[in-house]
Structures are given as C-alpha cells and as structure tokens.
C-alpha positions, 0 to 999 in steps of 0.5 A: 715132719711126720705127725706120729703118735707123740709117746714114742719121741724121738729116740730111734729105736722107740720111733721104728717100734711105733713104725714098725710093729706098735697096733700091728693085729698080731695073730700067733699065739706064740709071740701073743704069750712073748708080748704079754709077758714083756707087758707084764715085765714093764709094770712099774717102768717105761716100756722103752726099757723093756724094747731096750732089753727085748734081746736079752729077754728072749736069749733069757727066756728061750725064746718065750717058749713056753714048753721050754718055761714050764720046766724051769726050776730054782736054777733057772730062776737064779740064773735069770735073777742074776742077768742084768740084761733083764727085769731081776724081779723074782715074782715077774720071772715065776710068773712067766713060768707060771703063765707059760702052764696056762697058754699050754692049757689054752693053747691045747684047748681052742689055741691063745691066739683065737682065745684072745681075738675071739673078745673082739670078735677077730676083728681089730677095734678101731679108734679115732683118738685126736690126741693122747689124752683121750686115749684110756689107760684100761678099758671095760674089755681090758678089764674082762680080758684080764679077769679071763686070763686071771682066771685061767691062772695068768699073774701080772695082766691087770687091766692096764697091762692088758689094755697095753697089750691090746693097743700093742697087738693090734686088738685095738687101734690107738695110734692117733687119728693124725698119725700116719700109722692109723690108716695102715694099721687100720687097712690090716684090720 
C-alpha cells in the first residue's frame, strides 16, 4: 500500500492529481494565472470539484488566456453564467477578468512567474509534515503573497487560497514526510 497524502482518498482522478501534478514547482507564468483562478474558483467548495470541471473551465475561459479575458464583456459573462460545466458565480467570472488586466501588467513588467518565485527566493520551501494536522492552512508568506497580488488588483486570493496554490504549485512542499510524493517533489526544487 502506498502511504500518500491522505487528502486525496481514494477517488482516481483526485489520486493521479496528487501523483501527478500536486507540489509539482510550476515556473509558467501562463498556467501559474490558470491556477490561481481555479484557486480562486474552489473558495467555498472542495477542490475535487474544481479537477472535476478543470476541462469545462478551460474550453470556458479560452484557455485562461488572459489576453483573450481582458476583452470580455457583458456577453461573455452571461454565457459563462449560463454553463453548468463551471462555478456560475458572477463575482469569481469578473474576477478572472479583472485578474487577467493585472498579470498583463506584471507580466509586462518582470513576468508572473518570476514575481511569484521571487518570495521564495526561486527556490521551493520544503516541509517535513508528519501528518495532516500539522500542515497550516495559510502561512505569514501566503499572507504577504496575497497582500502583494491584492495590491497589484488580484480579487479572490486571500491567504488561504494563496497558501492553496502555493502547496499546488510547487512554492512549497506539503505532501507528507511519508508520502512518496515528497522526495520527488522535493529532487524538482
């Protein structure tokens, strides 16, 4: 028996996601915006949710390109207000307009990516968690993250969400100590 992180169960999906993907350092500034607003999408729910309708959200959102977002409109919005393949949440839709102006901006300026990697100093945080209940659910540096992205014009990336992405993305890795998972991640760093 492989002693992953228990978050993930047993479902297969969420399983090869953990496997896969989840602590992975992601360094494209492109799929580092896609994540943050699938973060942004899961406030209030569980992420499985969010995997579940990941293809839905990209055929939705035109890849999460956000030179392609920052054009939408009142039309585009309706039409993503009426897709039951998505989140249907009018403040997270405008959000993700509104958060695709502000990558713009800093992708113009020093590029997302290296604007994220630079509060870790471009170098993964490695953690040694034992079990789950050690593992925080925000952190001072997910604070400071979200206080930087809030400023810059980011909307639905509290501390929480940030630390979610973060843990997702590879910043910092929270698989277990036991998981066999935390030593690959860990070789990536």
């Amino acid at each position: 028996m492989v002693d992953r992180c228990p978050w993930c169960g047993t479902d297969p999906l969420y399983v090869a996601y953990h496997d896969t993907e989840w602590g992975v350092p992601e360094r494209d500034g492109r799929a580092l915006y896609e994540k943050l607003m699938l973060d942004g999408f899961q406030a209030g729910l569980a992420w499985i949710t969010i995997l579940r309708k990941r293809d839905a959200f990209r055929a939705r959102f035109e890849g999460f390109d956000p030179a392609k977002l920052v054009r939408w409109g009142e039309p585009e919005i309706a039409a993503a207000l009426a897709d039951p393949g998505i989140v249907r949440h009018r403040g997270k839709i405008e959000a993700a307009i509104g958060n695709a102006r502000a990558w713009i901006e800093i992708e113009g300026e020093q590029g997302f990516s290296r604007f994220l990697w630079d509060f870790v100093d471009g170098r993964p945080l490695q953690n040694d968690f034992a079990a789950m209940g050690e593992v925080p659910a925000e952190t001072p540096l997910s604070r400071e993250v979200s206080r930087a992205l809030k400023a810059r014009g980011f909307r639905f990336c509290g501390p929480t969400i940030v630390y979610a992405f973060m843990q997702a993305t590879g910043f910092v890795n929270d698989h277990l100590a036991t998981c066999p998972r935390h030593r690959a991640v860990a070789a990536m760093g």
